[in-house]
N, C-alpha and C positions, 0 to 999 in steps of 0.2 A: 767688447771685442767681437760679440755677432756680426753689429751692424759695420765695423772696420773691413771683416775678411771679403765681403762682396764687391766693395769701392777698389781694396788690393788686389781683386783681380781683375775687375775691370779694365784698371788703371792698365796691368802690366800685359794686358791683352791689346788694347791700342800703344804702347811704346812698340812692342814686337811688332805689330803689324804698320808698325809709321812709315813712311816711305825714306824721312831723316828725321834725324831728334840729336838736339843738345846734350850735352854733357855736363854735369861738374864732380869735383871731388869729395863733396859731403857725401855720409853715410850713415843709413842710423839702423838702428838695432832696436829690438825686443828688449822688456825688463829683464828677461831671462838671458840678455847679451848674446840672442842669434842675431849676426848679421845678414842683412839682407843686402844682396846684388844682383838683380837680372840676369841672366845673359843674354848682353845685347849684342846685336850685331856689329863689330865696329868698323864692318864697310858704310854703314846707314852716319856714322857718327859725323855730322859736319862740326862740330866745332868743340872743346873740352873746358871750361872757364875754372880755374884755380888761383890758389894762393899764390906766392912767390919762394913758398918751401923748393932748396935745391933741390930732394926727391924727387917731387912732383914734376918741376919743369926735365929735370931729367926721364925723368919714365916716359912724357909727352914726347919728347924729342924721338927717345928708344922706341916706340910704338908708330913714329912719326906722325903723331896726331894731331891738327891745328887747334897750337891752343892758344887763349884767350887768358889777359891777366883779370881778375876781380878790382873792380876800381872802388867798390864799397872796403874791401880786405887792405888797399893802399891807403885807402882815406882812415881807417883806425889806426894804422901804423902810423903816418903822419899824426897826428893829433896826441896820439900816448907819448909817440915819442916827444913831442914838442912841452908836453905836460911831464916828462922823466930825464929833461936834464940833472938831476942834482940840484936844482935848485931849493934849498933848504926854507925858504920862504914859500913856494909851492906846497912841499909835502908838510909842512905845519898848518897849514890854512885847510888844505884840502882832507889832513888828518880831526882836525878840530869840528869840519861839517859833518867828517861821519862819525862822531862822538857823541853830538849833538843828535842826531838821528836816531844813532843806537838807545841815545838813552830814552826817549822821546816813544821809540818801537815797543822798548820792554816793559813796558807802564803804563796799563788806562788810565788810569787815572791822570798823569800828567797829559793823555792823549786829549782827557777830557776839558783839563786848564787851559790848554793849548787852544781849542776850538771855542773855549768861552775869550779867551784873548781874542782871539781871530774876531771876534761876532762884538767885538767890545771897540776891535779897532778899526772894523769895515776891511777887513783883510779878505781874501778868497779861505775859504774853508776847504784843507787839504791837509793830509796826514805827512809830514816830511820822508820823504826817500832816502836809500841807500843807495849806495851805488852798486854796480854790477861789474865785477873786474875786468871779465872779457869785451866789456865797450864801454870809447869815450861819450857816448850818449846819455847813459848814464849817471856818468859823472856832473855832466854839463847842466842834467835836471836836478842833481842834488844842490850844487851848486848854486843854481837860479832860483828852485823854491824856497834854500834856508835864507839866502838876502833878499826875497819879496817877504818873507815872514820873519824876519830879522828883529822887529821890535815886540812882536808876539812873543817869539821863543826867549829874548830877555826878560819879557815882563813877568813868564812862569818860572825860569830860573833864578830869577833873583827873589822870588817869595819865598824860595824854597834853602835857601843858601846853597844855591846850585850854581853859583856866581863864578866857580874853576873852567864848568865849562862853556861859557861866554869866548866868544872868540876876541881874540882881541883889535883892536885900530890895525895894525900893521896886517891881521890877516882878512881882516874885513877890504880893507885896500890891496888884496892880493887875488882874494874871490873875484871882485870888481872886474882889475885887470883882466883877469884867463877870462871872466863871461865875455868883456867886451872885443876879446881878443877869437871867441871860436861861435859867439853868438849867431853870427852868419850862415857858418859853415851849419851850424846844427839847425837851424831855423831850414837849409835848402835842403838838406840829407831828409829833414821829415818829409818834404815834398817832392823828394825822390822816391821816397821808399812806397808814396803814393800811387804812383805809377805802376800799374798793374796791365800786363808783364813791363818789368824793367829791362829796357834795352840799351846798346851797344851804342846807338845813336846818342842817348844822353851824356855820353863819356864828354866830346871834345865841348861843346856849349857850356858844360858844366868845370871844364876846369879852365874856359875860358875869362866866365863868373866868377870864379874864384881867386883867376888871376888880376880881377879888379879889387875884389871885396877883402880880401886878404895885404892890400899894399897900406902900411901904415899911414892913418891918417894924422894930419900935422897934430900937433901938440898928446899926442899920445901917451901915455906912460911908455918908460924901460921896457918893464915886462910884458905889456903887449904887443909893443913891435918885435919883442925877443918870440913870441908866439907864432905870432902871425907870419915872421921871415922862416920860422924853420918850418910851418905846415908847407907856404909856398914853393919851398926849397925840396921838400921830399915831393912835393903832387910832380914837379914841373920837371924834376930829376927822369921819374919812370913817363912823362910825359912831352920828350923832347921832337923838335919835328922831323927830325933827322932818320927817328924809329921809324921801325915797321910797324910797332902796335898804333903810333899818331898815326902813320900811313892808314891802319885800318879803321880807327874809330871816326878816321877823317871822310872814309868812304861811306861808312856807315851813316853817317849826320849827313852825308850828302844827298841818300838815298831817301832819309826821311821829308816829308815833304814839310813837316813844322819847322827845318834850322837847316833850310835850303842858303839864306843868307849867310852862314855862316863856311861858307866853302870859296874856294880859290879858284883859281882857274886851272892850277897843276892838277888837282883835284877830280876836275872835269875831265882832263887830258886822260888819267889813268883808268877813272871812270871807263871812256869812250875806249880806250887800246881795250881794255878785261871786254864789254861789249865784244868788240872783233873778233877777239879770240877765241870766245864763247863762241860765235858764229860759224868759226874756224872748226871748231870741237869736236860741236855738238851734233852727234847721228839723230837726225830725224826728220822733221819739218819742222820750217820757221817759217813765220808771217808777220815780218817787220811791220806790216800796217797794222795788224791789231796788238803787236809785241805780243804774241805768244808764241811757245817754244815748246813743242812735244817730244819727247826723248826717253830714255830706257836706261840703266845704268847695268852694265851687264857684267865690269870687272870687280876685282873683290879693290877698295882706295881707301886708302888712310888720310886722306888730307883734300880740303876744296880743289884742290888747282889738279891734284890725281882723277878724280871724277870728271873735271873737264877732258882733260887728257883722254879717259876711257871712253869719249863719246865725240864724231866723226859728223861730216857734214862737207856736203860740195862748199869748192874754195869760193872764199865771199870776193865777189864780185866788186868794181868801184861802185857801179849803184848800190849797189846794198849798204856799204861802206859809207855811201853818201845820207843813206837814209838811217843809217844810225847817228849821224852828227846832225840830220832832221833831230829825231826821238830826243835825243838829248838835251838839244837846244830847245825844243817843244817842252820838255820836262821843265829845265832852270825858267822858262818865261811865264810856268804857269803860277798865279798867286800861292804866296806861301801858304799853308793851312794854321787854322788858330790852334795855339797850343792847348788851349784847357778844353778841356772834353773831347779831344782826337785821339786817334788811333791808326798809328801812319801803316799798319800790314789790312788792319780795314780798308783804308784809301789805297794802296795799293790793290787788294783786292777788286775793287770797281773802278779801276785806272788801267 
């Protein structure tokens, strides 16, 4: 707890002193259940990322604060829900793997049969998992490690006349289905959650991905296209283009210079007007040749587009206007950046 108290104030010394800083709605507390909350400024707050709890969006609105929906918090909901139809075949399969696990957890000794199995059958040596209720992740690894260790874990159960809990054919061909139905989807979330910091930009590529990977492939099982159409159905519902939130994650991928291909031309358009406006806004100096922008924020604003507002600038000019459809169109011509090992607020930074 020493070495914790220096890092927490550290920490809560650069938010207060940030010029802006994000938001979200988690909160955590001491063992002794103090909660902990800053007070932050929330003229500094540009942006607040939350669930889709009515409260929530509601108190967002009442504060008037721009908020942002969590697309990791939509993609669990998609996936539970897709795995919590009623489907009676589902929850006996998926019942049966954490049977197999518990029993498996509460016992060296069978821990020990298991990895002489494993070492007998050229299997990967690993202890079977439980799942974790609050994510489909979870579930997905219980799922995957008990059918690669499938013939391990009967060869220690059946020595043992432990033969009840063997899963049976119909729920071993039900595991199958939901792996090969979310296999994707969890294979990309790990190499999202990679990305350090997680940005706003990954939203529309990602559920562009999805909108391929997710379309059933011919000769499928039932159950997997029943999977896969209801994940698509929930991403693509809170993901329609019509929204302001596609409007914004649309801008946002536009910005990044790694899934510059993946923007439109409307895109550019509203791009380019926000530019203007900005120009319009903003009290200070601007130097469209080097694109920087010195300015002050001097009213108390609840929301991006209020901050623009509070900041003033001689009326832009048609050259100026001309040289921002320059900048822009100098931006979209320059090669895209490689995705792996980038860091597109780096690249902006020496851009």
């Amino acid at each position: 707890m020493n070495n914790i108290a220096p890092v927490y104030g550290t920490i809560k010394q650069e938010v207060a002193t940030a010029q802006f800083y994000a938001a979200t709605t988690d909160m955590w507390s001491s063992r002794t259940w103090t909660a902990y909350y800053w007070g932050l400024d929330e003229a500094k707050m540009s942006t607040i990322s939350t669930d889709n709890a009515a409260s929530i969006i509601n108190a967002c609105r009442d504060g008037g604060w721009n908020r942002i929906s969590c697309f990791g918090h939509r993609l669990n909901l998609a996936v539970v829900n897709a795995l919590k139809k009623g489907d009676k075949a589902i929850d006996k399969a998926i019942s049966s793997c954490q049977k197999v696990a518990t029993h498996f957890a509460h016992s060296h000794k069978k821990s020990r049969l298991l990895e002489a199995a494993q070492e007998e059958l050229y299997l990967p040596k690993y202890h079977l998992l439980n799942e974790c209720p609050t994510g489909w992740g979870s579930k997905f690894t219980m799922m995957n490690n008990f059918l690669e260790q499938e013939c391990a874990v009967g060869k220690v159960l059946s020595a043992d006349k432990n033969t009840h809990l063997i899963p049976t054919g119909e729920d071993l061909a039900t595991l199958e289905a939901i792996r090969s139905a979310i296999k994707h989807v969890a294979s990309f979330t790990d190499t999202l959650l990679g990305e350090d910091p997680v940005k706003k930009s990954l939203v529309q590529p990602t559920v562009m991905l999805f909108n391929k990977l997710l379309v059933p492939e011919e000769g499928c099982v039932a159950l997997t296209r029943q999977i896969k159409s209801s994940i698509l159905k929930c991403i693509s519902k809170h993901h329609q283009r019509s929204t302001d939130d596609w409007q914004l994650v649309s801008k946002c991928s536009f910005l990044d210079p790694r899934f510059k291909p993946t923007h439109n031309e409307s895109v550019t358009e509203i791009i380019l007007r926000e530019c203007e406006q900005l120009a319009s806004d903003v009290r200070g100096t601007i130097t469209l040749e080097s694109a920087t922008i010195s300015c002050t924020a001097s009213a108390k604003c609840k929301s991006w587009e209020a901050y623009l507002n509070a900041l003033t600038t001689p009326a832009l000019t048609t050259a100026s206007s001309d040289r921002l459809s320059k900048e822009v169109s100098l931006y979209t011509s320059l090669p895209t950046v490689a995705k792996k090992d980038s860091d597109s607020l780096t690249w902006w930074s020496q851009h």
